[in-house]
C-alpha positions in Angstrom: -49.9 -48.6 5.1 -49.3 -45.8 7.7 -46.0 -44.0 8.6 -44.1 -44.9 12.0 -42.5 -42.5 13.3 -40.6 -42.2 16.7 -40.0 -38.8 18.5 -36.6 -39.3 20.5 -33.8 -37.8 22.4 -31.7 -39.0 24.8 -32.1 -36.1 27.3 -35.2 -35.5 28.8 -37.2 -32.4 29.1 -36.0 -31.3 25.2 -40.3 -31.5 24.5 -40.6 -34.5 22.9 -43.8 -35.3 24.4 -45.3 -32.0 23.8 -44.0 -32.3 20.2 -45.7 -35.8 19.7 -49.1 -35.0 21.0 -49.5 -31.6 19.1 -48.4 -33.2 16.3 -50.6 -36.1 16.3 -53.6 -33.9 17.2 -53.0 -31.2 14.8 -52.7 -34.0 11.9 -56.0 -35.4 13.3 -57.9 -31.9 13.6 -56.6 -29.8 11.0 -55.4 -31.9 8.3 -57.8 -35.3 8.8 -55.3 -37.9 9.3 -55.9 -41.0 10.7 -53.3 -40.8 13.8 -52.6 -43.4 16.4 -50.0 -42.3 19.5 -48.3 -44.9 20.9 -46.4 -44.0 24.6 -43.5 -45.5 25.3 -42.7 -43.7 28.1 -42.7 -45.1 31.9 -43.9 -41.5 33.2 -47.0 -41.7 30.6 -46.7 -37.8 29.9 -48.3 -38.2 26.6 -50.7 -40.7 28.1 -51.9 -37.8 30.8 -51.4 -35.2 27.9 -54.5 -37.0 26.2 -56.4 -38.5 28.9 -57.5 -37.5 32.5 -56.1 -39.5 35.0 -59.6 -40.9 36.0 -60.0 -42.6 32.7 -56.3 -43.6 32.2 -56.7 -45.2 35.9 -59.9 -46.9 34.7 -58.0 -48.6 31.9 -54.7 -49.5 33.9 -57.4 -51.8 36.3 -58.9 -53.1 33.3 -55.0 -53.6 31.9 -56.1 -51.9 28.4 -52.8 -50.4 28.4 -49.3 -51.5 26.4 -47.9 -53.5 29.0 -50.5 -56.4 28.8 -49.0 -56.8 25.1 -45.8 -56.4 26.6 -46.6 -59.1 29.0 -48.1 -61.6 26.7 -45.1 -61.6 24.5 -42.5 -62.2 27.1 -44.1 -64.5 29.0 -46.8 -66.4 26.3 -50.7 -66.4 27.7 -52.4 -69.0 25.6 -55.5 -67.5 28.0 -55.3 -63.9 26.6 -58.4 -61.9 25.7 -57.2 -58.5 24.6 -55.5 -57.5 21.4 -54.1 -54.7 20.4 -57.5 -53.4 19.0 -59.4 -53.6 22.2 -56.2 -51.8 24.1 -56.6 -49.0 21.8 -58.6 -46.2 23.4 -61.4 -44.1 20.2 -61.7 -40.4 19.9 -59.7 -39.1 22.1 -59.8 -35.3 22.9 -63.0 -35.5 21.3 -61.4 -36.2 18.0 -62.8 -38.9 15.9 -59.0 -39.4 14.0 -57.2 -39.2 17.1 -56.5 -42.4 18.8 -54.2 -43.4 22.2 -52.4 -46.6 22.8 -52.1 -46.0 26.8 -48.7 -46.5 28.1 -48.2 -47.3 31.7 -46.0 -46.8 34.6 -44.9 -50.4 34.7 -43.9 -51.5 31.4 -41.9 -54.3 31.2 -39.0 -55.9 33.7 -36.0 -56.2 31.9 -34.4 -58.7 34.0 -37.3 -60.5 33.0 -36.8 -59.8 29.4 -32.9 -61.1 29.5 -34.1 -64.5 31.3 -36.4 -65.3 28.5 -34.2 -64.4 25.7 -31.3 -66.1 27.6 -33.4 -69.2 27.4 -34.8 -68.8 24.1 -31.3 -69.1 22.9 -30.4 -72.3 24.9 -33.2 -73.6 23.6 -32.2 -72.7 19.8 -28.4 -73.4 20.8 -27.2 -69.9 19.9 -25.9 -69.0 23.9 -22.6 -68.1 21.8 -24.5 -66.1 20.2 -26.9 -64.2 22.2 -25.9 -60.7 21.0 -28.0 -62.2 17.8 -31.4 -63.4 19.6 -31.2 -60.2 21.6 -31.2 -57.8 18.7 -34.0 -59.9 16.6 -36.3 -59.5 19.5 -35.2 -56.0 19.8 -35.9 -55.5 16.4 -39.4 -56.9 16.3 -41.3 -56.2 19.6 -42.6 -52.9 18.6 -42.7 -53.9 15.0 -44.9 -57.4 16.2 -47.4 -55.2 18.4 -48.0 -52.4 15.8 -48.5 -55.1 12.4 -52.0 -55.8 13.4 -53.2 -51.9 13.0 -50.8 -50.3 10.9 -52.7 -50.0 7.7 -55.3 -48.7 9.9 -53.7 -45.1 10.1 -52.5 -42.6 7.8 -49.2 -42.2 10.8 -48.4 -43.9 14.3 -46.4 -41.7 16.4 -44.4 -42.9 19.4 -43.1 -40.7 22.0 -40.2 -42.4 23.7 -38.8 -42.5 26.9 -35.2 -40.1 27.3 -32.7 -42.0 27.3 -32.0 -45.3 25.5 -34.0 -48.4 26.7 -35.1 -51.7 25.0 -38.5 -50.1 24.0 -36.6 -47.0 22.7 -34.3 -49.0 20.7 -37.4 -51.3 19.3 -39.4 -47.8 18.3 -36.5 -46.6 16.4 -35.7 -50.2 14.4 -39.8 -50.0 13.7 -40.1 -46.8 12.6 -39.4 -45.1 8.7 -38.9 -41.9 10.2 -37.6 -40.3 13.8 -38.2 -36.6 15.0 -35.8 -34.9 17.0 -36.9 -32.4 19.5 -34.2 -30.4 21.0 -33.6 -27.1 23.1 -31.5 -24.6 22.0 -28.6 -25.1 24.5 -25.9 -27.6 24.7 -26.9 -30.7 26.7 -29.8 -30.6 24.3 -27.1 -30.9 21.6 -25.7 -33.3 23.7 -28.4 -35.4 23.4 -28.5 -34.9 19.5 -25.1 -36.3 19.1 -25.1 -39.2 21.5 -28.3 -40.0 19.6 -27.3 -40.0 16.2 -24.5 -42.1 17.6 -26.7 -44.7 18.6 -28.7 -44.7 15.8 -25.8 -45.7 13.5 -24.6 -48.6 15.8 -28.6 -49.8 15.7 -28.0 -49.6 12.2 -25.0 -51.5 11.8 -26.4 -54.3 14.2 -28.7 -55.0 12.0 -27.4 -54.7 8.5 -26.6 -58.0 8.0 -30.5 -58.9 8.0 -32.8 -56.8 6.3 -31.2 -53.2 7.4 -33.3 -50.7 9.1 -35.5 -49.0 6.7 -34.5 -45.0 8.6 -34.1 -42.3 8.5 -34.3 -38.6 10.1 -36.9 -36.4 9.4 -36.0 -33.6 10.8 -34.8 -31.7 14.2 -37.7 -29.3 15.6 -36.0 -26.6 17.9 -38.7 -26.0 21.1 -37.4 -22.9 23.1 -37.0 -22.8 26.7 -38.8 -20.7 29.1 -35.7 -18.2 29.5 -36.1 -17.6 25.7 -39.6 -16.9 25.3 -39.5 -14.6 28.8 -35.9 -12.4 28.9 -35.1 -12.9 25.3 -31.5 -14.1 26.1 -31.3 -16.8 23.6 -31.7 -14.2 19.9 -27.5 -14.5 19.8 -27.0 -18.1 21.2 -29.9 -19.8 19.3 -28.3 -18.5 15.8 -24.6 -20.1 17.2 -26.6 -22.9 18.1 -28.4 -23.4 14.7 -25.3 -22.6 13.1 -23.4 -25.5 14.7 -26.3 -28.0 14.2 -25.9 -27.1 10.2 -22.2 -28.2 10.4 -23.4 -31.6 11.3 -26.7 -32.1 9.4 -28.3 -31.0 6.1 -30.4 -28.2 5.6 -33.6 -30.8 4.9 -32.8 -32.7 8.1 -34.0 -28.8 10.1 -37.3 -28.0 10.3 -37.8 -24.5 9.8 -40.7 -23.9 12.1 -39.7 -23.6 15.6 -41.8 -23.6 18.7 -41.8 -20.5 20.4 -42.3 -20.7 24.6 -45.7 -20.2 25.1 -47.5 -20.2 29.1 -50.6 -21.6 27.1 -48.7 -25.1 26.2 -47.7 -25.4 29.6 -50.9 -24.8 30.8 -52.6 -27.1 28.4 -50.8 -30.2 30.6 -53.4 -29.0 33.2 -56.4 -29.7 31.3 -55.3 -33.0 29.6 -55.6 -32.3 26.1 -52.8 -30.7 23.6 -52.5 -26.9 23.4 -54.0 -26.7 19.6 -57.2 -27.9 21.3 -57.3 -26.0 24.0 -55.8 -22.7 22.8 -55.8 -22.8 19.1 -55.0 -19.4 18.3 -52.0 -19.2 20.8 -48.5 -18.6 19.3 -47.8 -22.2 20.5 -50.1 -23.6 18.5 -50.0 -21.6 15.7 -46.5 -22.4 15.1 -47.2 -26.3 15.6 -50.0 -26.0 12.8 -47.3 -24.6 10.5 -44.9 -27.2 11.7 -47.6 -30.1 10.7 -47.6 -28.8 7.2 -44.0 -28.9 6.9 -44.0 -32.3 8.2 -46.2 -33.3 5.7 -44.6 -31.3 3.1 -41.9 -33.5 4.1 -43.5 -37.1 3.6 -45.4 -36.3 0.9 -41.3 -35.3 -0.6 -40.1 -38.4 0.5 -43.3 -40.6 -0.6 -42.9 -39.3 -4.2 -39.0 -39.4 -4.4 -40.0 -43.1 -3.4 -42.6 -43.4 -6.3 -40.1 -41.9 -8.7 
């Protein structure tokens, strides 16, 4: 059975969707593991970061993207055609290990999602307790869409929307790991903190039955454009670092930081991650070492596991 792993943060624009999809395509082309992205995202960046727009619009008519499972699960089709196997889109980049679960622009209506559960629990006569019925359907809507394919990849990585929505909140109770991309300044570390914060409280709403199964892998520092350009951030990325140690453990940093790099920027152009499309750039480079300490790091936890 494959890895899940969520890449979160609650503020936007730290790089977690440029984290996920090098990730998941250097695992794929360098290291041949079976890889299955997963966007959870409203603004479908790692979607358009895979795909052309052409094809992903030829999918959304067809409605081979995750809100048709999202769909048939709040509201029941007994008609339904599609799993999640056909929704899955083969080879993508070229890549015969790399594959894309299409997100889409509208996911799911969450006033929609309250009136269901709200009747769910009339129906089971738990109103008093709808806190309960919310949280188990919480708990098990990503969880219920990926069990079908999950020992069908080696890892399934999730790129999440800023922020901290239903689908957020059901990636991180289904996942056994979550990666944290951040920016070296502070609403970055911002978002770090209010993060771990709601990570604990997702934990303790759901210790009482069978409690989350998480933990962090590791923070991956992407630096801004300012950084990689003027140099401004040598003094303030070491305070920065150093105040991220007083929080976490030394294993909970990755080492390997993305350095600003035009040619990952540029690769959002052509549709396709920047270790495709400019493999021997100092952005890519740095995500191929990355990949092999994120290995180094499951293949640690997998045998501490065993032992």
């Amino acid at each position: 059975m494959g890895y899940i792993i969520s890449t979160v943060n609650m503020k936007g624009g730290v790089g977690k969707t440029t984290l996920t999809v090098n990730l998941a395509t250097s695992l794929a082309k360098n290291f041949n593991k079976k890889v299955l992205v997963l966007d959870l995202d409203a603004q479908i960046s790692a979607t358009l970061s895979l795909l052309p727009p052409h094809e992903f619009g030829k999918l959304r008519k067809k409605r081979k993207t995750l809100s048709y499972l999202i769909d048939n699960i709040i509201v029941p089709n007994p008609y339904s055609k599609l799993d999640i196997h056909d929704l899955i889109t083969k080879s993508v980049c070229g890549l015969p290990q790399l594959e894309l679960l299409p997100g889409d622009i509208d996911l799911y209506d969450e006033y929609v999602v309250s009136e269901m559960l709200h009747q769910q629990a009339v129906n089971e006569n738990k109103i008093e307790n709808f806190e309960s019925v919310w949280n188990n359907f919480e708990r098990l809507l990503i969880r219920n869409i990926l069990q079908p394919v999950i020992e069908d990849y080696d890892f399934i990585i999730m790129d999440c929307a800023p922020g901290y929505n239903l689908l957020t909140r059901s990636a991180i109770a289904a996942s056994h790991f979550y990666l944290l991309p951040a920016r070296p300044e502070p609403l970055s570390l911002v978002g770090i903190q209010l993060l771990e914060r709601r990570v604990k409280k997702l934990k303790e709403n759901h210790q009482d039955n069978n409690p989350l199964d998480l933990r962090l892998l590791g923070i991956v520092f992407i630096l801004s454009e300012a950084g990689g350009i003027f140099g401004r951030y040598d003094k303030y990325y070491d305070q920065v670092i150093r105040r991220v140690k007083q929080d976490f453990s030394i294993d909970q940093l990755f080492t390997t930081d993305i350095p600003m790099d035009v040619n990952v920027a540029k690769a959002i152009d052509l549709f396709m991650p920047a270790v495709l499309t400019s493999p021997n750039s100092s952005g890519s480079k740095a995500f191929s070492k990355l990949t092999e300490e994120f290995l180094g790091k499951i293949n640690a936890f997998t045998q501490n596991n065993r032992g």
